[in-house]
C-alpha positions as CSV (number, residue, x, y, z in Angstrom):
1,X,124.9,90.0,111.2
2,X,123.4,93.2,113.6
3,X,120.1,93.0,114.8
4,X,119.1,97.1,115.7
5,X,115.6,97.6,117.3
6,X,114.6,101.3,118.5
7,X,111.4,102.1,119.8
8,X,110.4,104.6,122.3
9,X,111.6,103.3,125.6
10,X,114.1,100.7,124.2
11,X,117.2,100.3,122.2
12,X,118.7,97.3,121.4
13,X,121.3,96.0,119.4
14,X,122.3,92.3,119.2
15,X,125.4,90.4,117.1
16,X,123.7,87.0,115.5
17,X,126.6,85.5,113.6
18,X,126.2,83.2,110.4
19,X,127.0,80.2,112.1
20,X,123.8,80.6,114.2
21,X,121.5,80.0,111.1
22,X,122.2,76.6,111.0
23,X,121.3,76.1,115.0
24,X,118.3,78.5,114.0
25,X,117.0,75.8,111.3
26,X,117.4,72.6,113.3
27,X,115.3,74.3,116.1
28,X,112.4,74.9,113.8
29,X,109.7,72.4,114.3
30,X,108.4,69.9,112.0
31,X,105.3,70.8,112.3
32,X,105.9,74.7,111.3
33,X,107.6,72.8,108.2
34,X,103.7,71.3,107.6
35,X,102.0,74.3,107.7
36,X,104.3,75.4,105.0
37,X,104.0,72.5,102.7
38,X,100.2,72.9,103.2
39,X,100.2,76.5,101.3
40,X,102.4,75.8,98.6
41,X,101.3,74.4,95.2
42,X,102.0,70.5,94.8
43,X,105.1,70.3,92.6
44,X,107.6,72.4,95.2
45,X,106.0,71.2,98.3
46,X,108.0,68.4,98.4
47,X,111.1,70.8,99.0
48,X,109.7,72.5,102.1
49,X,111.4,70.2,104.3
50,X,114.2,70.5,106.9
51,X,116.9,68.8,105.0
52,X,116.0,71.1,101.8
53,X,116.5,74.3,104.0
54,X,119.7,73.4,105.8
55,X,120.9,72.0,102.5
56,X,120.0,75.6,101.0
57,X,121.6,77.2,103.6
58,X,124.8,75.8,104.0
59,X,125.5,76.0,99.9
60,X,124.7,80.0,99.7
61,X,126.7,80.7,103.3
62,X,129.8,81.3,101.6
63,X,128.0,84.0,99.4
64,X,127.2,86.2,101.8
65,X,130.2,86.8,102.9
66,X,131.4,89.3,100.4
67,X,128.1,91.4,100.9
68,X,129.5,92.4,104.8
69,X,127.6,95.4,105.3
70,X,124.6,94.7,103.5
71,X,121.6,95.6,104.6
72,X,118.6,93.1,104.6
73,X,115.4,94.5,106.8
74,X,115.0,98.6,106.8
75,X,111.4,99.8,108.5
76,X,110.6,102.4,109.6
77,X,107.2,103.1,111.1
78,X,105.5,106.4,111.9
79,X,105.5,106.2,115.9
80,X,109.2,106.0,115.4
81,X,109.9,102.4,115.2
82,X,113.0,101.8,113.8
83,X,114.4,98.0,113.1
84,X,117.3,97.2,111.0
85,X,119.1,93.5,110.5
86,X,122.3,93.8,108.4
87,X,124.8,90.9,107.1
């Protein structure tokens, strides 16, 4: 996965592989979980949890594979901001 951000005085460009989901998902407090659960209707908010999500995650990680290339996040904004993230 590529992480491009261009803005006037910066350009940066940052390799995040796959694998780093999973550290990305553990890091994420419970509480941030909470606040989730909390705007959800009742019968799904029992899934918001960290176990749900990793669970989630590592089933559908094989599918992404095959979409190398993909593109995920295009903006563009009108002072010239630019940011791209693509599998």
């Amino acid at each position: 996965m590529w992480i491009r951000i261009r803005t006037e005085g910066v350009n940066f460009a940052m390799p995040a592989p796959l694998s780093m989901v999973s550290f990305a998902l553990r890091a994420i407090p419970e509480a941030a979980f909470e606040k989730m659960r909390q705007k959800t209707a009742p019968p799904y908010d029992e899934l918001i949890n960290k176990e749900t999500i990793c669970f989630f995650w590592q089933e559908c990680r094989d599918s992404l594979r095959p979409y190398k290339g993909l593109e995920l996040v295009h903006v563009e904004a009108a002072d010239g901001t630019f940011v791209s993230i693509r599998l």
